[in-house]
C-alpha positions as CSV (number, residue, x, y, z in Angstrom):
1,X,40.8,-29.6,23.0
2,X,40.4,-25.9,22.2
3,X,40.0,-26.6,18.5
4,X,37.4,-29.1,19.5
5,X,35.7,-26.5,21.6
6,X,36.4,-23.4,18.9
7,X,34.4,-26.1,16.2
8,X,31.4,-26.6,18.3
9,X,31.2,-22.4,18.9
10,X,31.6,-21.9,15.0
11,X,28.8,-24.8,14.7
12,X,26.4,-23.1,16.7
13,X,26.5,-19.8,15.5
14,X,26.3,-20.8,11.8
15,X,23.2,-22.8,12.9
16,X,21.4,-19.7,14.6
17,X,22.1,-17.7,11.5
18,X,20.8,-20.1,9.4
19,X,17.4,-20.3,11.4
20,X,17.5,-16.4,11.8
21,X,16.8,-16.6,7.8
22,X,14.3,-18.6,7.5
23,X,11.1,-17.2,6.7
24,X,8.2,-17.6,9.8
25,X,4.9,-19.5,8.8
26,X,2.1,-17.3,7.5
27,X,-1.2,-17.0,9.9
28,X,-3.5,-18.3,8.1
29,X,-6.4,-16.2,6.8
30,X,-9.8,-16.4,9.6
31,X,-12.4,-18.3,7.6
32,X,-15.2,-16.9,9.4
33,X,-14.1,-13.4,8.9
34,X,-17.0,-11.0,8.3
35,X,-17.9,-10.0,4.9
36,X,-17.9,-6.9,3.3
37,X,-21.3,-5.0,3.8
38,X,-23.4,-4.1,0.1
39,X,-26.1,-1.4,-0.1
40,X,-29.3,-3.4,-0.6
41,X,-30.7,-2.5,-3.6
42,X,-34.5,-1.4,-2.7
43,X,-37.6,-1.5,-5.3
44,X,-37.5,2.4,-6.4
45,X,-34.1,3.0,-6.5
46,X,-34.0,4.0,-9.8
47,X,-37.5,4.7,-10.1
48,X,-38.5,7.8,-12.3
49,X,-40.4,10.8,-11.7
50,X,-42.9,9.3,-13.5
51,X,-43.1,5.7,-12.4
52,X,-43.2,7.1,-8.3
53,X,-46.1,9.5,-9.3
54,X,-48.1,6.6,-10.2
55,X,-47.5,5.0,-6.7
56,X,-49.9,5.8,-3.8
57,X,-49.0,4.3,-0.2
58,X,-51.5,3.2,2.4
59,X,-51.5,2.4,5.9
60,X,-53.6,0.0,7.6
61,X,-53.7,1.2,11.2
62,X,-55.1,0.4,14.2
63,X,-57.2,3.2,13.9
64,X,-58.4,2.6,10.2
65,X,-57.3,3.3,6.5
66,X,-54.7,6.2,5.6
67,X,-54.5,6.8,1.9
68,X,-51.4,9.2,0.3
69,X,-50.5,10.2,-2.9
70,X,-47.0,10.9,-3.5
71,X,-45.1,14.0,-5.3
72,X,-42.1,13.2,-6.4
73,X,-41.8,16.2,-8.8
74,X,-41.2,18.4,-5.8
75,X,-39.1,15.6,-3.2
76,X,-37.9,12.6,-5.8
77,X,-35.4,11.4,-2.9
78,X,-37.6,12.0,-0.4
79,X,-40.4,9.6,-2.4
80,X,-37.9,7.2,-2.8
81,X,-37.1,6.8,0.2
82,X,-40.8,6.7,1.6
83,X,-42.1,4.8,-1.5
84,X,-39.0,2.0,-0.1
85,X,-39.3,2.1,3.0
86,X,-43.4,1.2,2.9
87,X,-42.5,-1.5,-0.4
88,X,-40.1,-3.3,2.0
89,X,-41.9,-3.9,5.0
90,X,-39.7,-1.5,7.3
91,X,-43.1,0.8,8.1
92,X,-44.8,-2.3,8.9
93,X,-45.9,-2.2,13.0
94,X,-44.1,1.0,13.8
95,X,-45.9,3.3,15.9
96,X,-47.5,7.0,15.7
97,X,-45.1,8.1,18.4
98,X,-45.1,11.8,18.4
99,X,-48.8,13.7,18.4
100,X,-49.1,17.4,18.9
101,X,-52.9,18.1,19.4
102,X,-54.3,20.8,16.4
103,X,-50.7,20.6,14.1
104,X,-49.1,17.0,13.4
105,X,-48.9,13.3,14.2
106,X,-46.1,12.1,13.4
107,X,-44.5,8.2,12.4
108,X,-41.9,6.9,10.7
109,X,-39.5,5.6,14.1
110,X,-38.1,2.0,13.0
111,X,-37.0,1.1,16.6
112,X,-41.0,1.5,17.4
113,X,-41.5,-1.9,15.5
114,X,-42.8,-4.8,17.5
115,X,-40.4,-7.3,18.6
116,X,-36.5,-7.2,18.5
117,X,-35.3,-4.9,15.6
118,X,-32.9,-6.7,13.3
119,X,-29.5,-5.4,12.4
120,X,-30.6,-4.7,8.9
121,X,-33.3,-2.5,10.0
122,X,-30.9,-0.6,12.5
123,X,-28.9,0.2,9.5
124,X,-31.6,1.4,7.7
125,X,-32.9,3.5,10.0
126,X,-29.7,5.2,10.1
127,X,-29.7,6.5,6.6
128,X,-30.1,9.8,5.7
129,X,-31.1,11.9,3.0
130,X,-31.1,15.5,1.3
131,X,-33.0,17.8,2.5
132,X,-35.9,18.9,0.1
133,X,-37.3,22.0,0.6
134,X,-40.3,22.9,-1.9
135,X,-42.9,25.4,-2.5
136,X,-45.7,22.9,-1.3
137,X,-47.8,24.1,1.7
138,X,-47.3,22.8,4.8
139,X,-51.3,22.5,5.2
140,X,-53.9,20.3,6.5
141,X,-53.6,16.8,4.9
142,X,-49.9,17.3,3.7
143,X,-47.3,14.8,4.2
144,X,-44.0,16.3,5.5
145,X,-40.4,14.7,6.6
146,X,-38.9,15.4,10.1
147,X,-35.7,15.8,10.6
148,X,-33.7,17.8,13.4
149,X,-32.2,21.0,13.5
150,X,-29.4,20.2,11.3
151,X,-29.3,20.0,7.7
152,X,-30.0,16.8,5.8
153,X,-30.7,14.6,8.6
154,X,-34.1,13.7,7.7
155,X,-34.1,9.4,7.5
156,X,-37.3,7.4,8.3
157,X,-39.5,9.6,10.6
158,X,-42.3,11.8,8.5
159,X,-45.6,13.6,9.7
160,X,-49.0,14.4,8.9
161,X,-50.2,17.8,9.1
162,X,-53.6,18.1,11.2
163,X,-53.9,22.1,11.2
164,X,-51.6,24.8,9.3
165,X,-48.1,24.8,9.3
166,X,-46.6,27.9,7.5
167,X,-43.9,28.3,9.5
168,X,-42.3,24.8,8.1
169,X,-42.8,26.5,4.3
170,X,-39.7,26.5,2.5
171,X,-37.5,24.5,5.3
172,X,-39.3,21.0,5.5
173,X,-39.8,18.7,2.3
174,X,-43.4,18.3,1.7
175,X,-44.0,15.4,-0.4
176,X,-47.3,13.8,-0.2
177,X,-51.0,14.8,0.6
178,X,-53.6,12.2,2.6
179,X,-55.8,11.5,-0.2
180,X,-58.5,9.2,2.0
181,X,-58.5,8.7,5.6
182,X,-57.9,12.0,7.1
183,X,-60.8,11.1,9.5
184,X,-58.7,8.2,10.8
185,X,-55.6,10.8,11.0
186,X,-57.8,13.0,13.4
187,X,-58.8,10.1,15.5
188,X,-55.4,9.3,16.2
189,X,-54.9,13.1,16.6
190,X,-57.4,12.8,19.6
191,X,-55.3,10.0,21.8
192,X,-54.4,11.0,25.1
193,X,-50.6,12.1,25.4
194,X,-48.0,13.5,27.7
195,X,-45.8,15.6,26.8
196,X,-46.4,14.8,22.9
197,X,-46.3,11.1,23.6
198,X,-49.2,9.1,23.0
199,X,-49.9,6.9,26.5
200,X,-51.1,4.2,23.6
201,X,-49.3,4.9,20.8
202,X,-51.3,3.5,17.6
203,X,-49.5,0.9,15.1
204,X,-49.5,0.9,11.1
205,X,-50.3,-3.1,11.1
206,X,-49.0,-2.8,7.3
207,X,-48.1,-0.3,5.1
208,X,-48.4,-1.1,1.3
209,X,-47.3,0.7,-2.3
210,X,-50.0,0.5,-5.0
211,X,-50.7,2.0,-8.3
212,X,-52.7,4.9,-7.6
213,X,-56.4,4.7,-8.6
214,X,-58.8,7.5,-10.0
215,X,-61.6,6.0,-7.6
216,X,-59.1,7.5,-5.0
């Protein structure tokens, strides 16, 4: 009886060692896991000096036609990143949302768009690039980028310069002059605002990149 009982104890324990050693089953890999995010490659990415010179950008607002030409000799990454944002449709139905009376208005806010704002354009509003700082004037006319108080933080938002702006000389990165259209640029100037909000903030319906024209 006891050897009986003594084979049944050795039995069981040489059974539970050999489960203890076999290996557990693999989870199998999620199939719906997420892939890897890739930096979109945008039309001037590699874009020369020369080639973004050539390109003029245009607004068709609400309030009319606004023509720029572009200096990327002075601000290349900050023409690039205007030149792509208004090639790729992100400018397209954002809103003039900041206008300080006799000095700027100022565009460029991608969660202004009409409608919901994808996840693509989220991220794109998000990036940022160096700060520029040039010896162009910050003058009536000139195209600037806005940014906040700290350093290379400009990403989407930009303004137009109404009246002087010395004090921004040698800080913000002046890259682009209204070349037609600054009559529409006043008129938006002239909206009603509070607190340098516009109470009906005008829209660029489209913004477009063109080979700039010596008509213009």
């Amino acid at each position: 009886m006891m050897k009986n009982l003594l084979l049944i104890v050795i039995t069981l324990v040489s059974a539970g060692v050999a489960a203890a050693q076999v290996s557990p089953t693999p989870v199998p890999a999620k199939t719906n896991s997420r892939p890897a995010e890739t930096k979109a490659a945008e039309p001037f990415d590699k874009a020369d000096v020369k080639t973004m010179a050539a390109q003029c950008v245009a607004f068709d607002t609400e309030a009319g036609l606004i023509e720029m030409e572009m200096y990327p000799e002075s601000a290349p990454e900050t023409v690039r990143n205007f030149l792509n944002l208004a090639a790729t449709g992100a400018l397209d139905t954002t809103a003039f949302t900041r206008v300080v009376p006799n000095f700027v208005i100022q565009g460029g806010d991608l969660y202004s768009r009409e409608g919901k704002v994808r996840y693509e354009i989220g991220m794109r509003a998000r990036k940022t690039i160096p700060d520029e700082p040039n010896k162009i004037l910050h003058e009536r006319g000139v195209l600037s980028m806005a940014r906040s108080d700290e350093p290379n933080t400009a990403t989407t938002n930009f303004f137009i310069l109404i009246g002087p702006g010395s004090h921004l000389d040698g800080t913000f990165a002046a890259f682009g002059r209204v070349i037609k259209g600054m009559d529409v640029v006043d008129a938006i100037a002239k909206m009603p605002v509070t607190d340098e909000k516009p109470e009906k903030p005008m829209r660029i319906k489209k913004a477009a990149v063109n080979p700039c024209t010596t008509a213009s």
